[in-house]
Each structure stands twice: as C-alpha cells, then as structure tokens.
C-alpha positions as CSV (number, residue, x, y, z in Angstrom):
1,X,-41.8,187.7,17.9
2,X,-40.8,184.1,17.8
3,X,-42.1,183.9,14.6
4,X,-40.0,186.6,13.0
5,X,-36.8,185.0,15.2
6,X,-37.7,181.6,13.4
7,X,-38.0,183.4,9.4
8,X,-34.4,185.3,11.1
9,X,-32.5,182.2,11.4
10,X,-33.5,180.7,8.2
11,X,-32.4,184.0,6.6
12,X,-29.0,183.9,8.1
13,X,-28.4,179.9,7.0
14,X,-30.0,180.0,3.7
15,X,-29.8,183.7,2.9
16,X,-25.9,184.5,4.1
17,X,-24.8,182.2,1.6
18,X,-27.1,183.6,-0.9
19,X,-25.7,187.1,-0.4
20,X,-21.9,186.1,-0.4
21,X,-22.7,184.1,-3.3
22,X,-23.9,186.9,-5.1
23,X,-21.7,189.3,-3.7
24,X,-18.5,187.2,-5.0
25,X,-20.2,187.4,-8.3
26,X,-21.0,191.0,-7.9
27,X,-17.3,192.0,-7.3
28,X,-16.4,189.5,-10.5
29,X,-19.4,192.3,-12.6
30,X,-17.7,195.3,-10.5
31,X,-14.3,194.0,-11.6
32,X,-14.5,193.4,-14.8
33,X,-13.1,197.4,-15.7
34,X,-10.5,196.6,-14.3
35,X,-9.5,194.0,-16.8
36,X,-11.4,195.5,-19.9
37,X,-11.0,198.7,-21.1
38,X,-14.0,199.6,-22.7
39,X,-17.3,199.0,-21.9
40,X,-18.5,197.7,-25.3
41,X,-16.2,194.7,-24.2
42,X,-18.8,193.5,-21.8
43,X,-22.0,193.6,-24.0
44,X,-22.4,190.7,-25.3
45,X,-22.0,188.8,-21.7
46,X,-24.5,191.2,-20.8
47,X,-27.3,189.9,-23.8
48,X,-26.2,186.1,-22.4
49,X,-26.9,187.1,-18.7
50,X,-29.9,188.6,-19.8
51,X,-31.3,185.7,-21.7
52,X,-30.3,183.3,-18.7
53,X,-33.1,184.4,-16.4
54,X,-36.3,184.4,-19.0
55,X,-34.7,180.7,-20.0
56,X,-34.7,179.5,-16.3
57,X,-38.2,180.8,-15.8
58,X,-39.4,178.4,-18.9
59,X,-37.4,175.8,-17.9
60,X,-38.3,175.7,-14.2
61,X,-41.9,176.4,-14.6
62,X,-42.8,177.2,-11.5
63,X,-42.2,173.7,-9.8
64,X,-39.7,175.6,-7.1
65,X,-43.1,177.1,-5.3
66,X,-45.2,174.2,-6.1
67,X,-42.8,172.2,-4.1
68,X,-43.4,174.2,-1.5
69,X,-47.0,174.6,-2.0
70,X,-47.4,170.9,-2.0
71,X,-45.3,169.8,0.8
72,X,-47.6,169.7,3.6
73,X,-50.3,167.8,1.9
74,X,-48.6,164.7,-0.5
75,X,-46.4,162.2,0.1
76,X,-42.9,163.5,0.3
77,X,-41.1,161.2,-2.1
78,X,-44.0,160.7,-4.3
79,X,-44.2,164.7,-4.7
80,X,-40.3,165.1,-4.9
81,X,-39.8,162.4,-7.4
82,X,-42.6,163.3,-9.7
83,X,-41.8,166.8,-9.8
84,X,-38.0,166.2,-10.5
85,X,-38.9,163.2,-13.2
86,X,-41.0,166.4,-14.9
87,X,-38.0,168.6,-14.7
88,X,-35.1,166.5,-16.2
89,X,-37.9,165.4,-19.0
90,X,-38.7,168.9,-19.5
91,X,-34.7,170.1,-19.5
92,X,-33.8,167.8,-22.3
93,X,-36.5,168.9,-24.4
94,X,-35.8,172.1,-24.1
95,X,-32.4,171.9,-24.6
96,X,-32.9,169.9,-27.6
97,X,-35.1,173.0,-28.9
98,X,-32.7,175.4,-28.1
99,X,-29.9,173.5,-29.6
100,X,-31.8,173.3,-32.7
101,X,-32.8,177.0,-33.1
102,X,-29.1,178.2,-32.1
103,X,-28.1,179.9,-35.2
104,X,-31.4,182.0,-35.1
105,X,-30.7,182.5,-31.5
106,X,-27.5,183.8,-32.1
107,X,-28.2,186.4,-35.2
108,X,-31.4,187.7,-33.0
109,X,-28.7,188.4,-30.0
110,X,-26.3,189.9,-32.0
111,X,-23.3,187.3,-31.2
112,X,-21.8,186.7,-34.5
113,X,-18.3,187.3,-32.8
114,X,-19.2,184.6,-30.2
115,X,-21.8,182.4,-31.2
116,X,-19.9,179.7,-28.5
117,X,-21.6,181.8,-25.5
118,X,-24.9,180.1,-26.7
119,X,-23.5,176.8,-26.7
120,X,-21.7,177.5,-23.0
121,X,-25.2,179.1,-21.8
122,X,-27.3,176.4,-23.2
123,X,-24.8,173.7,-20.7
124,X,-25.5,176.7,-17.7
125,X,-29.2,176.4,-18.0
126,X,-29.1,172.6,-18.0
127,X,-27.4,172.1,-14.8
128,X,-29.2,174.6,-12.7
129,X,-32.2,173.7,-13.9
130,X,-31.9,170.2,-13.3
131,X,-30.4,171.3,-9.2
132,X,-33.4,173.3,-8.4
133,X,-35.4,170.7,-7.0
134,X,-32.0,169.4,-5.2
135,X,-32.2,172.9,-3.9
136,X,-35.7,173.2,-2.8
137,X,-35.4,170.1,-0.7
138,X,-32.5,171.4,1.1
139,X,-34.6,174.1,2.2
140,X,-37.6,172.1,3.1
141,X,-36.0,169.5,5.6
142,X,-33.8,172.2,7.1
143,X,-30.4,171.3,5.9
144,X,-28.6,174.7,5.7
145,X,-24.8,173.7,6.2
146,X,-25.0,171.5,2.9
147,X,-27.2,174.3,1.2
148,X,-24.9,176.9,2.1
149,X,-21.2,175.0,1.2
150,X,-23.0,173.5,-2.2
151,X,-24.1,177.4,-3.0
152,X,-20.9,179.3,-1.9
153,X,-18.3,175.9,-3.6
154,X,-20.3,176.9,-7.0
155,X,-19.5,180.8,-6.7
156,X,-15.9,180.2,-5.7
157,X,-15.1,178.3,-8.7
158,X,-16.4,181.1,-10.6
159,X,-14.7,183.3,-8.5
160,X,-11.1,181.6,-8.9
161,X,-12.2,181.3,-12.7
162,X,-12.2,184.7,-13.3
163,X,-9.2,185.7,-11.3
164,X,-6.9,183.2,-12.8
165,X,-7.8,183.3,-16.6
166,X,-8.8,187.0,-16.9
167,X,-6.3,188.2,-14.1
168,X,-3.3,186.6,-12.8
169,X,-2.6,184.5,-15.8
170,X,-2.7,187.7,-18.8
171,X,-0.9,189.5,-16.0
172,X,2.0,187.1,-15.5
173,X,2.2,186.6,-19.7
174,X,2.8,190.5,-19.9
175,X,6.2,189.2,-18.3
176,X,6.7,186.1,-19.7
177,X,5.3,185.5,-22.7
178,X,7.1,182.7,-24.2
179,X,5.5,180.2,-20.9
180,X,2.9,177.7,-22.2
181,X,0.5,179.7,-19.8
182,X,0.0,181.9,-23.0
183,X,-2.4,179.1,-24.9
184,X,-4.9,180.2,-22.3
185,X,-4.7,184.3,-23.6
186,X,-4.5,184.1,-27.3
187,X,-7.2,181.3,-28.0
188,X,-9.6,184.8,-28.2
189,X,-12.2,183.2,-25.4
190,X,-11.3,186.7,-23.2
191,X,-14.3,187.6,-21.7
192,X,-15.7,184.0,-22.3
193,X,-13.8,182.4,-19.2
194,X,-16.9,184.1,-17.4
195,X,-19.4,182.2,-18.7
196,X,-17.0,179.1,-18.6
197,X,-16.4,179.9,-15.0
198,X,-19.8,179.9,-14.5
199,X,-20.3,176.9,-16.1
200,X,-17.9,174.7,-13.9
201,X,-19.8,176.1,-11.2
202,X,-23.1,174.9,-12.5
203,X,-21.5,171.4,-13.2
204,X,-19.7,171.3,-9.4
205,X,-23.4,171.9,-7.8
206,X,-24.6,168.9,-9.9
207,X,-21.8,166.8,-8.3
208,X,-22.3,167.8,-4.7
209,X,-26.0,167.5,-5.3
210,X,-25.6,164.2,-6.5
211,X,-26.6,162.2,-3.0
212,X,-30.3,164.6,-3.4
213,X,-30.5,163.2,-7.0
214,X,-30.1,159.4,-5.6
215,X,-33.1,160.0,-3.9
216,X,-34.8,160.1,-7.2
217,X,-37.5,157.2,-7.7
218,X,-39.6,156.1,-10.7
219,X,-42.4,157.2,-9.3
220,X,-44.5,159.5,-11.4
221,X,-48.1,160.2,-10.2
222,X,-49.8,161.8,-13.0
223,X,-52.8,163.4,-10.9
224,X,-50.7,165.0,-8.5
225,X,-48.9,166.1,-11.6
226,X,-51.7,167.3,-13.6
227,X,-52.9,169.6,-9.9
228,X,-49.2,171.1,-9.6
229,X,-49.7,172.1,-13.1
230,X,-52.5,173.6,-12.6
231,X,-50.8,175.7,-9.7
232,X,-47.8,176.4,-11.8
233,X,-48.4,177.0,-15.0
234,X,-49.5,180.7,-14.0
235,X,-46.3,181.1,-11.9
236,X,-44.6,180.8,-15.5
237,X,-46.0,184.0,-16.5
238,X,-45.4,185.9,-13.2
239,X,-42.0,184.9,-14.0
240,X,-41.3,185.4,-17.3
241,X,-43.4,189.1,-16.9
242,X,-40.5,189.2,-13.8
243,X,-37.5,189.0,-16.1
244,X,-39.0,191.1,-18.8
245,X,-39.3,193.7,-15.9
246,X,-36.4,193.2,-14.9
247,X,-34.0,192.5,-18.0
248,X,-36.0,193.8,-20.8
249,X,-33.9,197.5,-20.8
250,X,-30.2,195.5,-20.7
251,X,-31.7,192.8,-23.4
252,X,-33.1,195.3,-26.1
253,X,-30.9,198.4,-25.4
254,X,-28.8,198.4,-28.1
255,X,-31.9,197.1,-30.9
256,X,-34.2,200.7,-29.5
257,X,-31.1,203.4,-28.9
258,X,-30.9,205.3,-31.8
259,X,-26.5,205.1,-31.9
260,X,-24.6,202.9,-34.1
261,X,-23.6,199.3,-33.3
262,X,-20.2,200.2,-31.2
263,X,-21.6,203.5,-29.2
264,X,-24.8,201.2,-28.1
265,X,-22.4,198.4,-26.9
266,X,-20.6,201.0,-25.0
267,X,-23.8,202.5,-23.4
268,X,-25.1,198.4,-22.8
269,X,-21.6,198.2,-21.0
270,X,-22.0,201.3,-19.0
271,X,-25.5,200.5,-18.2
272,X,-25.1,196.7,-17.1
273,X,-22.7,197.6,-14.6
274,X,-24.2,200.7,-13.5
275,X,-27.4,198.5,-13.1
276,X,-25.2,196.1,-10.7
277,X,-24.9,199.0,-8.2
278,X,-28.6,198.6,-7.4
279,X,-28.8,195.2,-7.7
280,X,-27.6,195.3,-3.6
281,X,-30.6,195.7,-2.8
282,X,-32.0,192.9,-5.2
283,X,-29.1,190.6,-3.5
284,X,-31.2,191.0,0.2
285,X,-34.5,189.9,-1.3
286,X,-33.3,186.7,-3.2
287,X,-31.9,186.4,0.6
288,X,-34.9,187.0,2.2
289,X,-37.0,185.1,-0.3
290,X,-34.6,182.4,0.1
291,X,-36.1,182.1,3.6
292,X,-39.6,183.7,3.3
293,X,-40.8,181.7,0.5
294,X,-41.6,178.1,2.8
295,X,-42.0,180.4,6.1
296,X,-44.9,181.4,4.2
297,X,-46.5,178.7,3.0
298,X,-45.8,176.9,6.8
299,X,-47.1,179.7,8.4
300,X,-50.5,179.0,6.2
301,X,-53.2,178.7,8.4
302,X,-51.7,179.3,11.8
303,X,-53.7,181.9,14.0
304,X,-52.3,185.6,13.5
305,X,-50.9,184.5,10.4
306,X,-51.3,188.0,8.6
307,X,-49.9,189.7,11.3
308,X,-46.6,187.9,11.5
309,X,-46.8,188.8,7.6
310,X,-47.4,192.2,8.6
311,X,-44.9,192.6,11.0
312,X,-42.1,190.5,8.3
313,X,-43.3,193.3,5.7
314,X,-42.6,196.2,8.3
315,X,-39.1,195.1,9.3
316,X,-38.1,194.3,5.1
317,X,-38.7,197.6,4.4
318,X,-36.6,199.1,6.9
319,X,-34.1,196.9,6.0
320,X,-34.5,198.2,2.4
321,X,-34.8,202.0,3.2
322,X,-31.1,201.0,4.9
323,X,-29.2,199.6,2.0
324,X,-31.6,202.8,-0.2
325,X,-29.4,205.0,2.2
326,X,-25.7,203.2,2.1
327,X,-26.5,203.2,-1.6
328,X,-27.4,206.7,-2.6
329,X,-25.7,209.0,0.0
330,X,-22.0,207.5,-0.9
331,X,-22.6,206.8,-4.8
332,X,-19.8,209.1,-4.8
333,X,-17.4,206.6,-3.6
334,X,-18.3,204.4,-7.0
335,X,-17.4,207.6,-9.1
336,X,-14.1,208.3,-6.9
337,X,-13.1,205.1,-7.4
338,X,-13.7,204.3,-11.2
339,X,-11.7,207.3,-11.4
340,X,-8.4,206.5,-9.4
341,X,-7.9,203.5,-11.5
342,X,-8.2,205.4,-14.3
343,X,-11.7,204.2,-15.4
344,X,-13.8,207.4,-16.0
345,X,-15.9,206.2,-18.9
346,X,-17.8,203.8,-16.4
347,X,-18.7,206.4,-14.5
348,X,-20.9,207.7,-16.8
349,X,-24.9,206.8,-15.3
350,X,-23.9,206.9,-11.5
351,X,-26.9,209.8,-11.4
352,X,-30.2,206.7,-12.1
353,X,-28.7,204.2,-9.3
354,X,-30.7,206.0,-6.5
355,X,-33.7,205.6,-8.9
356,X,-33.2,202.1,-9.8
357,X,-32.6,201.2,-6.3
358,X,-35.6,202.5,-5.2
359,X,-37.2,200.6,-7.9
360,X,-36.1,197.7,-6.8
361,X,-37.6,198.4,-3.4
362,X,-40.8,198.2,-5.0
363,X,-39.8,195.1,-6.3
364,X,-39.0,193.5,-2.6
365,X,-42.5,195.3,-1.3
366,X,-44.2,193.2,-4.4
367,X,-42.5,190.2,-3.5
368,X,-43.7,190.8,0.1
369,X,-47.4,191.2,-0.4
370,X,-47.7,188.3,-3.5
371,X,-48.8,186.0,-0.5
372,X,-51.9,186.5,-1.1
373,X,-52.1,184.9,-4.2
374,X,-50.0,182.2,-3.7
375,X,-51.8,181.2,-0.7
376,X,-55.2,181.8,-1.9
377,X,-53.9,179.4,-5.0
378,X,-54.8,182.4,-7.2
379,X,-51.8,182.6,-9.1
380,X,-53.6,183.9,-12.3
381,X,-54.1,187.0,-11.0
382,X,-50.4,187.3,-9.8
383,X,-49.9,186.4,-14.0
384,X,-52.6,189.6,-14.8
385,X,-50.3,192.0,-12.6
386,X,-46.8,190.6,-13.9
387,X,-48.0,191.0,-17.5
388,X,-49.5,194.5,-17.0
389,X,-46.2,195.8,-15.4
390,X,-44.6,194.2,-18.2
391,X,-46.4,195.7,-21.0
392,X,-45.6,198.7,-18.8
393,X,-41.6,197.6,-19.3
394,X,-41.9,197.5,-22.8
395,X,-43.7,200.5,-24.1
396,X,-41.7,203.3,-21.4
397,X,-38.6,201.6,-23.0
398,X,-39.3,201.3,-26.5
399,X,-40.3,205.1,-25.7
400,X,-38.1,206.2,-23.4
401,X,-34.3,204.7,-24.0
402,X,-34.3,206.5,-27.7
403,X,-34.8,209.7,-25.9
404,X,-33.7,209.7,-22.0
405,X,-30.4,206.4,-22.9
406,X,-30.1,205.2,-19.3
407,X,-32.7,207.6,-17.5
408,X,-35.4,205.5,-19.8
409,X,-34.4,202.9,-18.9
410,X,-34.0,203.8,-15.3
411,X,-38.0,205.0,-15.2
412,X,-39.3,202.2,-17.2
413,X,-38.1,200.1,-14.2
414,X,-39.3,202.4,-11.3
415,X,-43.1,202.8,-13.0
416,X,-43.0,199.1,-13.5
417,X,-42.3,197.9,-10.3
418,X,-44.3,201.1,-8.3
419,X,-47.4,200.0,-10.6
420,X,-47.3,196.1,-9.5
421,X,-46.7,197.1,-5.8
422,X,-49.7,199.7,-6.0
423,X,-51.9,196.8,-7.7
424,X,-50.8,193.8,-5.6
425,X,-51.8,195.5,-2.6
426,X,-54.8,196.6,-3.5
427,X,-55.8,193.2,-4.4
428,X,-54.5,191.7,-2.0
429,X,-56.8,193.7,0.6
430,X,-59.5,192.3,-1.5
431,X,-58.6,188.8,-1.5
432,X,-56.6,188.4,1.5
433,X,-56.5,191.2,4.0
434,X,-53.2,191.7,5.9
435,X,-53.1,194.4,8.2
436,X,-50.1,196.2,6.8
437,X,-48.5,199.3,8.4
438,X,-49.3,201.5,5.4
439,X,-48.7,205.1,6.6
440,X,-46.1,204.2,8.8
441,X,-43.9,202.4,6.3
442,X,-44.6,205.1,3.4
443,X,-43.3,208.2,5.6
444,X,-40.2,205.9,6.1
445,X,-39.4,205.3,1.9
446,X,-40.5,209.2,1.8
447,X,-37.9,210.4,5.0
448,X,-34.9,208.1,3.1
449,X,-36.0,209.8,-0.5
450,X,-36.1,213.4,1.2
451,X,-32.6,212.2,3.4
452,X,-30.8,211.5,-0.3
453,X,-32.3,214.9,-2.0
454,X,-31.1,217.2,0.5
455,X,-27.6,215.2,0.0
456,X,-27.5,215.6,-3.8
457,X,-28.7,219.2,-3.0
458,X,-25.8,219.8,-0.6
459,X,-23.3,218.4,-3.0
460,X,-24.0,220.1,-6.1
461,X,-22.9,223.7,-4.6
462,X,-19.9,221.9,-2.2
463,X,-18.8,218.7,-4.4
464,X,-16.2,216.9,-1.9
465,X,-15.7,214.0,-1.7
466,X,-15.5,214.3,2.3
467,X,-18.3,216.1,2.4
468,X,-20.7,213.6,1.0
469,X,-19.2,210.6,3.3
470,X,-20.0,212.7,6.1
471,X,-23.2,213.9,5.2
472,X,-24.2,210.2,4.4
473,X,-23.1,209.2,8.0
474,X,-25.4,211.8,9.8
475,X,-28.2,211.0,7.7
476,X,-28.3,207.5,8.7
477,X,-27.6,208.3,12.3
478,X,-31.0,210.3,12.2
479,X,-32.9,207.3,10.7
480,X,-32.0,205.2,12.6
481,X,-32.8,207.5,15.6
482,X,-35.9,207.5,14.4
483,X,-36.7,204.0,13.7
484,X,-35.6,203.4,17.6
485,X,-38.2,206.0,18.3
486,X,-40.8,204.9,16.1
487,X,-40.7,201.5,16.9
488,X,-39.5,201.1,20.5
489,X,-42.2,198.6,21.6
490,X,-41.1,196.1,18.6
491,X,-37.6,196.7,19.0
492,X,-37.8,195.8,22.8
493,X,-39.1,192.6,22.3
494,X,-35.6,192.1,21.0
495,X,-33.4,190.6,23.3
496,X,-29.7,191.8,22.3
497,X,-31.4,195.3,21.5
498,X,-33.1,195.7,24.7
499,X,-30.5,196.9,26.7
500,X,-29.6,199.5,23.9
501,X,-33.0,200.9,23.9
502,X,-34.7,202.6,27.2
C-alpha cells in the first residue's frame, strides 16, 4: 500500500493543479453561452482548439516520456540540456513552416473570417512547447509547489482574460458606451480574447519558467540524442493516432455533415461543448497521468512491480465508474440549467454524454495498461494500436456523422477507444503480464452502465427534475456499498477509512 500512498501524493500535488487548471478552463468552455448566443459563434475556436493538440504532439515529439525514460540511466544535465537544445531547435523550425504555409492553413480550416487565430495559435504552440521540458523537470526532482503555482498563474490569466473582455467590460459598455473601454468591444476580436487569453497564459509560464530555462547548457550529446530518438519517434504516432481519436469528429464535422455552412457551425458549437461535459472524466486522467507517468518508469524493476500496477489500475477505474455516475445520472441538471438562462439550443446532444464518457473510460484503462510498452521500450507496437484505432476514428465518422450528426460521432469515439483497450491488453499479457483484476473490474463498468439505464428508464415515464437527482443519489449510495463490500481487505489497509469500514 505504500506504493499506491506514494503515486497518491504525487496525484494530489501535481494532479490538483492539473484539475483546477482545467476546470477554470472548463467553466471559461461551459460559459461561453452565456456570452454568445448561438452556437455557430464558437466554431471556429473549436477548429483552433482542435488543431492545437495534433500540433503539440509534432512539436513535442515524444521527448516528455523520453525524459522520463531516460532519467535513471544518463547524466541529469547532459540529458536535460540535450533534449531541451532539440526542442527549442525543433520549435523554430516548425514555426517557421507553419508561418510559411498559413494562408493554406487557414483556407483548409475554414477561417477566412479570422485568419489572426492562426497567427495567435502559432505564438500558443511556441511557448508551451518550448515549457514542456521546464515542466517535466518539475516533476522529476519533486518540486510540486512551483509546478502547481506556474500551472494554476497560467489558467488564471486566462481565466481573468475571459471574464473581463468577453464579460464585465461588453457588460458595463451596454451602460456606458461613450467610455474608452469601448475600443476593446468593437475592434471585432469577440470570441478572439480566448485565444489571446490563452496566449498570455502560455507567455506568463515562459516567465516563471525562466530560472528552469537558466539551467540550459550547451551541451548536446548526439548519441544519447540519436537513442532517445530512437525511443520517441514511435511515441509521435501514438500521439498524433491519440488526437485523431480524440479530435478528429470536432476537426472534420462540419467538412462530412451533409448541412450547409451555418447549420454545421451550429451542430460543431453544440457538439464542442457537449463534448466538454465528458471531458471530466478526461480532466482525472491528465491528473492521474500527471503523477503515474514517472511512478511508472521509477517503479521499473522493483519486486511486485505489476502488482502495484495492478492494484493502481483497480482503484483508477473505480474512480472512473464514480465521475461515469455523477456524470450520467444528473445530466439533467446540464439541460435544467441551459434552460433557465434561456439557452435551449445547447441543450441539444445532452443524450451521447453518457456514451462519450464511457468512451473516455476506455481511454484512461488504455492509458493504464500502455506500461507495457513503454517499459518494455516497445513503443512501435503502442504506434500499431494508436493508428489502428485511428483508422477506426476516421472511417465510423466519415460514415457515421452524415447519418447519426452527434451519435456518429459519439460511437466513432466509444469503438475507438473500447478497440485499443481490448488490443493493449491483450498484448500486453503477451509482452508484459500484469496480473489485472479483469472480472472484477468489468462487473463494476457493467453495474454503473446497468445503474444509468435503469435511471434513463425511470425518467422517460416520470421526467422530474427531482426525481432524477434523487434517483442519482441512491444509485451511488449502492455502489459505493458495494465497492466497501467488495473490497474490504484493500480498503482496510487504509488508514482514515479503517474506522469507517468493520
């Protein structure tokens, strides 16, 4: 157990900031009905936050977990400053290229109306990319306070970004429109101060980071280069097949639906946001991965490694089947409240959260049992998997969105991800055996599904809003009654549950 109270605290230092990070930037997505009317408003942020991630996947290539992977074995400052030298060479190139290409780039995304988002997103990219290193060290040598106030100082300026320029400032012109606040609401960036928010976050983590970047040296070893390459380069196609998975339905939406250009912009608003509902769940695995990712590779190794694995698998999946329940059984409260502010278009969808959410469970289990290749340094065959579920992504929504709109999108996802689990175990068995709680953790994902269908069920012949809420309490009552019954040995072993638990 002290293994799985060790990966614990790491989750709360480096993980709680990653989830109020994302949270705050969750209720700026959530929010933005309230200052936009109609959902078309919001597409073309959504095609620029869905070119972001497949852009920091190139740009990053892989050198995150190769960090990590290296660590134990080179020279810390020799590995550290050869892999950051790579990146900030790497970054201007690919700027550059990008830079170059940008009218293209801009016709292919459909943002004649805005072609400054590309030159905003373009600045985004660069500053991440170049603080991921700055990052990875943090989490290396333990240094969670400065991790945590760099992360959560980024997201606030976002945060305040938003709410002055797209709320308090348009709301106090309404009233006085002749003040020289008004400059900032008719120069037509609108919508834009999100990505310009985000933006002066990017460039206030570079700042803060800047003591981690002093600790830069001229010192490029080109074999130890030339090995993490040969560990990485695969990791740029699990990612890239990742964000395909992942962003291909928001990114080519409005090219496959068959509706003209302003009733696809509206679905592509309805679905983005829609899509945010399940991406809870997706906010407690970059937490947990946050913290997982170097437990891993330290725990390389050690005797009973693959049971501490086993046991970290067991408890992430309760923890999933948990936010699957707090996110399904009170959906209702989403449409309720849409609807009291007098926002009923954007509660169109609600009915494929619980299937995208589940989806993304899949997605956390996957994440979970990848060990095995990136311990085994077999990364290739992590590529194999990511590009099969991706081929996967693209024909079911090619196929499926012209038919089934958000539903084929919604499935597209859920086979994706439920394929690349199903694989990655099985191969991971093969290659690297973990003795993984198979039956036990199944009947739990099959108790929540059966918990949510018997809700639905309830409230399609007794639709109150009361109802549901209380119906969604006692269902999670009886889980976790059962968990404490299932696993009352583990659970004892913790000390502030043992006096709740006979």
């Amino acid at each position: 157990m002290s293994e799985l109270k060790k990966l614990a605290g790491q989750t709360m230092w480096y993980g709680v900031p990653t989830i109020a990070s994302r949270f705050l930037g969750y209720l700026m997505n959530l929010s933005l009905p309230l200052f936009f009317a109609q959902p078309a408003v919001t597409a073309d942020l959504t095609q620029i936050y869905a070119m972001i991630p497949f852009l920091n996947v190139l740009f990053t290539y892989g050198l995150e977990t190769a960090y990590f992977r290296f660590s134990k074995e080179e020279d810390p400052a020799k590995l550290y400053s050869t892999l950051s030298l790579s990146l900030m060479g790497s970054t201007i190139l690919l700027t550059g290229i990008i830079v170059l290409f940008r009218d293209q780039l801009v016709g292919w995304a459909n943002l004649e109306a805005h072609p400054e988002y590309i030159n905003w997103m373009i600045a985004i990219l660069f500053f991440d990319t170049i603080s991921t290193l700055a990052f990875a060290r943090l989490r290396l040598e333990n240094r969670p306070r400065k991790y945590a106030v760099v992360r959560l100082s980024s997201v606030l300026v976002n945060f305040l970004s938003v709410l002055i320029f797209l709320g308090l400032i348009p709301s106090y012109i309404i009233n006085h429109p002749e003040s020289s606040l008004a400059v900032f609401v008719n120069n037509g960036i609108g919508i834009g101060y999100y990505l310009l928010g985000n933006l002066a976050g990017s460039i206030l983590t570079f700042l803060l980071l800047w003591k981690e970047f002093k600790q830069i040296r001229l010192l490029f070893n080109i074999q130890l280069w030339n090995r993490v390459m040969q560990y990485s380069y695969p990791l740029i196609i699990v990612g890239m097949g990742g964000m395909v998975n992942d962003m291909l339905s928001r990114l080519i939406y409005q090219h496959v639906v068959d509706l003209p250009v302003e009733a696809a912009k509206h679905e592509l608003g309805i679905f983005s946001n829609i899509y945010r509902l399940a991406v809870l769940i997706t906010i407690m695995i970059q937490a947990f991965r946050m913290a997982a990712e170097p437990f891993f590779f330290k725990q390389r190794g050690e005797e009973n490694a693959q049971k501490v694995y086993a046991r970290v698998m067991k408890f992430f999946v309760i923890a999933c089947c948990y936010m699957f329940l707090f996110i399904s059984l009170f959906i209702e409260i989403f449409a309720w409240f849409f609807n009291a502010i007098g926002k009923p278009l954007w509660t169109e969808g609600l009915y494929i959260v619980p299937l995208l959410a589940l989806g993304n469970i899949f997605l956390g289990i996957y994440y979970n049992l990848s060990v095995w290749y990136k311990l085994t340094d077999k990364n290739k065959m992590g590529a194999v998997i990511t590009v099969a579920g991706a081929l996967i992504t693209i024909g079911l929504n090619i196929l499926l969105i012209p038919k089934l709109h958000y539903l084929g999108a919604a499935l597209a996802t859920f086979t994706c991800y439920f394929f690349m689990m199903i694989t990655s175990y099985i191969l991971g068995q093969r290659f690297y055996p973990v003795p993984y709680a198979v039956k036990k953790l199944t009947a739990y994902l099959v108790i929540v599904c059966l918990f949510y269908a018997i809700h639905k069920a309830v409230l399609h012949f007794f639709p109150v809003l009361w109802l549901g809420i209380l119906l969604g309490v006692l269902f999670i009552g009886l889980f976790t009654s059962l968990i404490g019954w299932a696993e009352k040995k583990e659970l004892q072993k913790i000390p502030f549950l043992q006096r709740f638990i006979a």
